[in-house]
N, C-alpha and C positions, 0 to 999 in steps of 0.2 A: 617202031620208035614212036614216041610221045608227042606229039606236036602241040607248045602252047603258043599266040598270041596275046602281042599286047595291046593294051587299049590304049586311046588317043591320048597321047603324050606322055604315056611307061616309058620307064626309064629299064633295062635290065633289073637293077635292084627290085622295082615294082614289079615286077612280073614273078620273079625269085619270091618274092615279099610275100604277094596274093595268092602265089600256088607253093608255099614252099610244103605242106602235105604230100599233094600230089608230085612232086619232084623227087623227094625222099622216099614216095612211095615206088614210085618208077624206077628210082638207081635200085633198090631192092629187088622189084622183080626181075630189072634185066639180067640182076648179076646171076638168081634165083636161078632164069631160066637159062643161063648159056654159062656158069662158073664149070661146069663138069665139059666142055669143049677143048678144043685144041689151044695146045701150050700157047705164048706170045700172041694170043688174038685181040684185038681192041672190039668191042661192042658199044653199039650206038644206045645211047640212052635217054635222050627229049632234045626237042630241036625248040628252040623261043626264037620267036619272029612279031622284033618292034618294028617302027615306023620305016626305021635308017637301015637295019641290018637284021642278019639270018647270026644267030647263034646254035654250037650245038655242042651237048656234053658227048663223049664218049670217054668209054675208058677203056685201059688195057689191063693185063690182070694181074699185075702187080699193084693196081692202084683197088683191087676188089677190098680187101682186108678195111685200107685205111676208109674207103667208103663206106662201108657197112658198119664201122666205127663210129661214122659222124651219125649214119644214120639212128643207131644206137642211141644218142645221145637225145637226138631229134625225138627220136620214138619214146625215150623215157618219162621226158617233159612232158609229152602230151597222156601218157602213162599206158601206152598201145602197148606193156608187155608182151604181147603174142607175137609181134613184130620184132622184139628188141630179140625174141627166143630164135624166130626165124635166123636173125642175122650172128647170133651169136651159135647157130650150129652151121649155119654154112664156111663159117670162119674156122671152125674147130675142124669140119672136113678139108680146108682150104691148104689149111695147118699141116694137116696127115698128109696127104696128098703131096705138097711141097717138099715133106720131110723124107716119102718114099722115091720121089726123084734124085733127090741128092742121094738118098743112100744105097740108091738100086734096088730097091727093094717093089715086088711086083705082086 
């Protein structure tokens, strides 16, 4: 997991703000590296540590898709197509995947 701090007197949003590349980039890789794991698992994905308090994203995997969505959109802006490809095939297997559970299908 990611670990950012913040500098003297970051507010979260500052911190989000200054690293939001590398945040975007991180929810990508963790989903990258652990979406083909065990069903209902949450994975940890950057811990932000301001003045006052510890924050930490994780996700579970139902929230993969919707993540990789925003990330998508993040990555368009700044025009990292190879990125936006990354997340739009991990989504397309996420898909499959979720469809051959419901249908039994192995």
């Amino acid at each position: 997991m990611k670990r950012l701090y913040s500098k003297e007197g970051d507010t979260l949003d500052d911190v989000f703000r200054d690293n939001e590349y590398e945040i975007y980039n991180q929810v990508l890789q963790s989903i990258k590296e652990n979406y083909k794991g065990p069903v209902n698992r949450a994975i940890d994905v950057i811990s932000i540590s301001t003045k006052d308090i510890d924050y930490s994203i994780s996700l579970n995997q139902e929230k993969f898709i919707p993540s990789l969505e925003k990330c998508i959109k993040f990555f368009e802006v700044i025009e990292e197509y190879e990125k936006c490809q990354e997340c739009l095939d991990i989504i397309k297997e996420l898909k499959k995947n979720k469809q051959e559970i419901e249908y039994g299908i192995n």
